[in-house]
PyMOL commands that place a pseudoatom at each C-alpha (Angstrom):
pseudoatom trace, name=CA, resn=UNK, resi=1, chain=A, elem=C, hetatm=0, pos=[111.586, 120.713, 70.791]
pseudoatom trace, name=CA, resn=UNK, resi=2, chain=A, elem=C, hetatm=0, pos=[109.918, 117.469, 70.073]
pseudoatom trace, name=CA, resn=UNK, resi=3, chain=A, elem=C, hetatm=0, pos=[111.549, 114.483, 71.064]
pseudoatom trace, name=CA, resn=UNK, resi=4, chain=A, elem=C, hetatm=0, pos=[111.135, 110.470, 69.348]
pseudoatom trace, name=CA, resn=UNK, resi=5, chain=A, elem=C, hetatm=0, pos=[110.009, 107.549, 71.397]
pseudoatom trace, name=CA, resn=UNK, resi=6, chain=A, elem=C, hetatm=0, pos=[113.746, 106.111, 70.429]
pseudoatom trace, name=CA, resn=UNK, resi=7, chain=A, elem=C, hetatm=0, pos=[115.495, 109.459, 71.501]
pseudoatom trace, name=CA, resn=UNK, resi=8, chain=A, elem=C, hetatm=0, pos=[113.756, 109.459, 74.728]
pseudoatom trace, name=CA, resn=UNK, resi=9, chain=A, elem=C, hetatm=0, pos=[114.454, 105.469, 75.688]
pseudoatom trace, name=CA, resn=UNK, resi=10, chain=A, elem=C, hetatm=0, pos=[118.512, 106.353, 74.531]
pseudoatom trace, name=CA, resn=UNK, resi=11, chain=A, elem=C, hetatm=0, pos=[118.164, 109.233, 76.630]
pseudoatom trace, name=CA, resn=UNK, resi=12, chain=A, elem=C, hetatm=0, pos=[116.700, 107.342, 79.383]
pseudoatom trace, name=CA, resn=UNK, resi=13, chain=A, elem=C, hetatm=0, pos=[119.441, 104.379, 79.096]
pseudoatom trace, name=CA, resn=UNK, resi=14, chain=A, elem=C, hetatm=0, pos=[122.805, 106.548, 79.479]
pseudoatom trace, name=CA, resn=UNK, resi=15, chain=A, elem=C, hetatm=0, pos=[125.085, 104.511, 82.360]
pseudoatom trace, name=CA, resn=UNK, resi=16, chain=A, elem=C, hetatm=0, pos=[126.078, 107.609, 84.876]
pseudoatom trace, name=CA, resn=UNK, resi=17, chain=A, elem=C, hetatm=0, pos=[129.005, 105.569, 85.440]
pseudoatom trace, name=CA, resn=UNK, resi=18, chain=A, elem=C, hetatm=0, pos=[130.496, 105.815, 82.364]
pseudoatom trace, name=CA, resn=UNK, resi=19, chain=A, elem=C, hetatm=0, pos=[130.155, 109.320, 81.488]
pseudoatom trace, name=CA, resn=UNK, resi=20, chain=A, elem=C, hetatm=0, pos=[132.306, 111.883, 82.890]
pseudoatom trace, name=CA, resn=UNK, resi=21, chain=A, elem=C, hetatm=0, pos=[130.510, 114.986, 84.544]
pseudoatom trace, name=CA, resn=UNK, resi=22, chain=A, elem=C, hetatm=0, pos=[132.763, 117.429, 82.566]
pseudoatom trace, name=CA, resn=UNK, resi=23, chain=A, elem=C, hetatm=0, pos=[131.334, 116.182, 79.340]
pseudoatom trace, name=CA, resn=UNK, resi=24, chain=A, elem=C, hetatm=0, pos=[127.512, 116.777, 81.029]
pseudoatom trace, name=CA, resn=UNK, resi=25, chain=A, elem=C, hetatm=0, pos=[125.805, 120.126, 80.960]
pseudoatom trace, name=CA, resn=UNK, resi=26, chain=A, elem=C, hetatm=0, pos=[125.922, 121.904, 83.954]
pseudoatom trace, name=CA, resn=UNK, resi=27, chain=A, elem=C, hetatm=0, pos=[122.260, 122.954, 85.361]
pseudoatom trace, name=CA, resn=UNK, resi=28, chain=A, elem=C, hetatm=0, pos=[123.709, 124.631, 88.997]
pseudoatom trace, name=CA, resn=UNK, resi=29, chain=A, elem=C, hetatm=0, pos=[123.098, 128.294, 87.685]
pseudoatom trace, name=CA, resn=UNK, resi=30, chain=A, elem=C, hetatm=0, pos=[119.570, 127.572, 85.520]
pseudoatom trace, name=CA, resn=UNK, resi=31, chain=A, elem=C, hetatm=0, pos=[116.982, 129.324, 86.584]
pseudoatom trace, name=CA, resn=UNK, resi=32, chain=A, elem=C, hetatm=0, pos=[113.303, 129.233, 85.285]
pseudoatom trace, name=CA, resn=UNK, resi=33, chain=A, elem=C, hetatm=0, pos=[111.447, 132.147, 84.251]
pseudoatom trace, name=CA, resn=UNK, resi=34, chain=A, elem=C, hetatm=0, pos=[107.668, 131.560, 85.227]
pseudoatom trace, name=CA, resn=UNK, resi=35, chain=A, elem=C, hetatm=0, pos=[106.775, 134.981, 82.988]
pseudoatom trace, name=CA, resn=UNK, resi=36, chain=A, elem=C, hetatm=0, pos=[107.041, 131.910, 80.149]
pseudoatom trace, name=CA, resn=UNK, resi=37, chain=A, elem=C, hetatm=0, pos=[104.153, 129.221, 79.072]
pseudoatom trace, name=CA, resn=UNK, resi=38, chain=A, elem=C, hetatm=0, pos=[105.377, 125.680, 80.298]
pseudoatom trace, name=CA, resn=UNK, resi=39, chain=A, elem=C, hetatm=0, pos=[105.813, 124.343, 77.116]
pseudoatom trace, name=CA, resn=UNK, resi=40, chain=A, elem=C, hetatm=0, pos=[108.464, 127.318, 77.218]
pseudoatom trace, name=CA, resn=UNK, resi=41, chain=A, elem=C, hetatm=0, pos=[109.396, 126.343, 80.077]
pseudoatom trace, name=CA, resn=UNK, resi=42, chain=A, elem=C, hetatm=0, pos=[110.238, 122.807, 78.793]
pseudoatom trace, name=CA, resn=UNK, resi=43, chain=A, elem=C, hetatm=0, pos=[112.063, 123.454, 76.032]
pseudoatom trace, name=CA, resn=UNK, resi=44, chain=A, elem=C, hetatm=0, pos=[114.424, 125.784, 77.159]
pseudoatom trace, name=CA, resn=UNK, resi=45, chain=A, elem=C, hetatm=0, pos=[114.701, 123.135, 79.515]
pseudoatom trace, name=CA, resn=UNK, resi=46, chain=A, elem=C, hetatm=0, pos=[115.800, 120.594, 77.162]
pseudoatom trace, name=CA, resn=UNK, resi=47, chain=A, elem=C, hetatm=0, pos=[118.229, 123.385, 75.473]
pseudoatom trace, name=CA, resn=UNK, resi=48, chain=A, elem=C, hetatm=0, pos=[120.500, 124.022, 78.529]
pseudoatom trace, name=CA, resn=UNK, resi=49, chain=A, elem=C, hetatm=0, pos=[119.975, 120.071, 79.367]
pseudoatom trace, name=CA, resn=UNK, resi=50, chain=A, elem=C, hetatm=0, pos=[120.289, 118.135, 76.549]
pseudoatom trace, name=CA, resn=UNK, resi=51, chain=A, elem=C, hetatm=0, pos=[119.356, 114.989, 78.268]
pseudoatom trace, name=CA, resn=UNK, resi=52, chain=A, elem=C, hetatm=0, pos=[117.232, 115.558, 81.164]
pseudoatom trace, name=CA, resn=UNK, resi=53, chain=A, elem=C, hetatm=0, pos=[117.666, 112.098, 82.683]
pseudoatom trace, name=CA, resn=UNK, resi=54, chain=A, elem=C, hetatm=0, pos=[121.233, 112.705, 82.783]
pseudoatom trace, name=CA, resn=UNK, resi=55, chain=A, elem=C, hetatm=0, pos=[123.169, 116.394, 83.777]
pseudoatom trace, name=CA, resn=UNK, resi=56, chain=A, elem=C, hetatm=0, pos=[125.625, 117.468, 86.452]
pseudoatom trace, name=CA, resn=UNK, resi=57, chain=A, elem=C, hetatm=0, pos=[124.820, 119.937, 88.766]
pseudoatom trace, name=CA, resn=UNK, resi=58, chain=A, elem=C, hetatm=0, pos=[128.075, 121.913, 89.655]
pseudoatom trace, name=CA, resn=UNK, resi=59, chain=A, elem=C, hetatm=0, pos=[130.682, 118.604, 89.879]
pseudoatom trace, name=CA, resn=UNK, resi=60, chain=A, elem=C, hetatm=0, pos=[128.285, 116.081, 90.550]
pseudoatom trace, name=CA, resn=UNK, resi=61, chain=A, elem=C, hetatm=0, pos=[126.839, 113.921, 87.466]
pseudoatom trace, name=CA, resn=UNK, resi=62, chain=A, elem=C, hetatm=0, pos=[123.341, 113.137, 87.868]
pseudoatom trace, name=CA, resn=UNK, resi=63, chain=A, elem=C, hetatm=0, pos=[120.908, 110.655, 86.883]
pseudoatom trace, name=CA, resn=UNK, resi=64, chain=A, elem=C, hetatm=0, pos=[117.148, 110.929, 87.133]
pseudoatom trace, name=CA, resn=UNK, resi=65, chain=A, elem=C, hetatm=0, pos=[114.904, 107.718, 86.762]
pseudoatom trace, name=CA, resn=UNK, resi=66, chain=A, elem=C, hetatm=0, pos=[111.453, 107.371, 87.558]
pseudoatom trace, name=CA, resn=UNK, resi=67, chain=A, elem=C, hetatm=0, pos=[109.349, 104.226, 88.735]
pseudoatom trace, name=CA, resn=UNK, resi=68, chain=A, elem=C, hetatm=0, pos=[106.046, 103.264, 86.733]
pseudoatom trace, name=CA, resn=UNK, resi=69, chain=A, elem=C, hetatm=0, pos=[104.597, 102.551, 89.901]
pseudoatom trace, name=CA, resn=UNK, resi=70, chain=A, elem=C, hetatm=0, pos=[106.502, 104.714, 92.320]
pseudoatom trace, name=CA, resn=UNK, resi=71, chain=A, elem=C, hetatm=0, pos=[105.538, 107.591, 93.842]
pseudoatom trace, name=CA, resn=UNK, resi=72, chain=A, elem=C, hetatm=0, pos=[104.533, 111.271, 92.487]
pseudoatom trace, name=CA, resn=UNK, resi=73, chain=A, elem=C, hetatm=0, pos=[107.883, 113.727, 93.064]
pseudoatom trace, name=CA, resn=UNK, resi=74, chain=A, elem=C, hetatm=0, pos=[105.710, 116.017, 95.238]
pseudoatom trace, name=CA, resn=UNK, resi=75, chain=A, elem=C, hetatm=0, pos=[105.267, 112.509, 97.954]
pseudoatom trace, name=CA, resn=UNK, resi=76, chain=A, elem=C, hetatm=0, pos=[108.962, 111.541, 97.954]
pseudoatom trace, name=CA, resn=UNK, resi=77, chain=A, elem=C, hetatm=0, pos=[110.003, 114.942, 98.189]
pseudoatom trace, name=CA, resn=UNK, resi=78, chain=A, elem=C, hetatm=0, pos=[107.315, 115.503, 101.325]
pseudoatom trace, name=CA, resn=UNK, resi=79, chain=A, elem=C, hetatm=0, pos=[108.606, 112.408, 102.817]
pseudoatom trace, name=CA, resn=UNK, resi=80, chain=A, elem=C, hetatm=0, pos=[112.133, 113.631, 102.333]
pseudoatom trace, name=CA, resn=UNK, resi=81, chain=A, elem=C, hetatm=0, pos=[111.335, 116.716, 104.126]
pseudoatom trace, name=CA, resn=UNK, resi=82, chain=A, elem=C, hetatm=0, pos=[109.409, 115.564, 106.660]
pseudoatom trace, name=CA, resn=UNK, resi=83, chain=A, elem=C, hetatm=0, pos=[112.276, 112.782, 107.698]
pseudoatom trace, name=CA, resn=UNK, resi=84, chain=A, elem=C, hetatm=0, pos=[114.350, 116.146, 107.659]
pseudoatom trace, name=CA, resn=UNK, resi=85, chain=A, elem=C, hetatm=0, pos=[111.932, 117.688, 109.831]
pseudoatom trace, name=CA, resn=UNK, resi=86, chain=A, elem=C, hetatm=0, pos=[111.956, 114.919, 112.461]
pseudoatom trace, name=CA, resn=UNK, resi=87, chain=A, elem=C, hetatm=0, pos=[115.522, 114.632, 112.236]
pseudoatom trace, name=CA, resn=UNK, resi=88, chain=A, elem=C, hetatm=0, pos=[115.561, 110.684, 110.550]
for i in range(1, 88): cmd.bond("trace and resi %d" % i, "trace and resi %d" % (i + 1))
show_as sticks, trace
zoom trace
C-alpha cells in the first residue's frame, strides 16, 4: 500500500477528541508475523489500521504523534522503563 504526501498529513491531523473509539479499528488482538518481509509487515499493518496515527486499542482511542526533533521510540521507551525500574 502506497500512501500520498496529502493522505499521510490528513492522516496525521485527525483530532482524537472528536472521533469516537467505536468508529476506530481495534489493534488489541494484532499480532505480527516476523516469517514476513517488513514491507509485509507494513502493509498488513496499514490494512488492519487504516490510519496508523490514530486506532483504539481495546476501548481506548489512540493517537500517535512524533516530534521532528524528539527522541528515537527505542530512548523514550528505555527511559520509560527504566523510571519503571526505579520506581519514578
Amino acid at each position: 500500500m502506497k500512501l500520498t504526501a496529502q493522505e499521510v498529513i490528513k492522516m496525521k491531523s485527525v483530532n482524537i477528541g472528536a472521533v469516537s473509539a467505536d468508529l476506530l479499528p481495534d489493534l488489541s488482538g494484532m499480532a505480527f508475523d516476523h516469517r514476513m518481509d517488513r514491507k509485509e509487515r507494513m502493509s498488513a499493518f496499514l490494512r488492519q489500521a487504516a490510519n496508523p496515527y490514530c486506532f483504539r486499542v481495546g476501548g481506548v482511542g489512540v493517537k500517535i504523534e512524533f516530534a521532528e526533533d524528539g527522541p528515537t521510540l527505542q530512548d523514550a521507551l528505555c527511559a520509560f522503563l527504566l523510571r519503571q525500574y526505579s520506581g519514578l
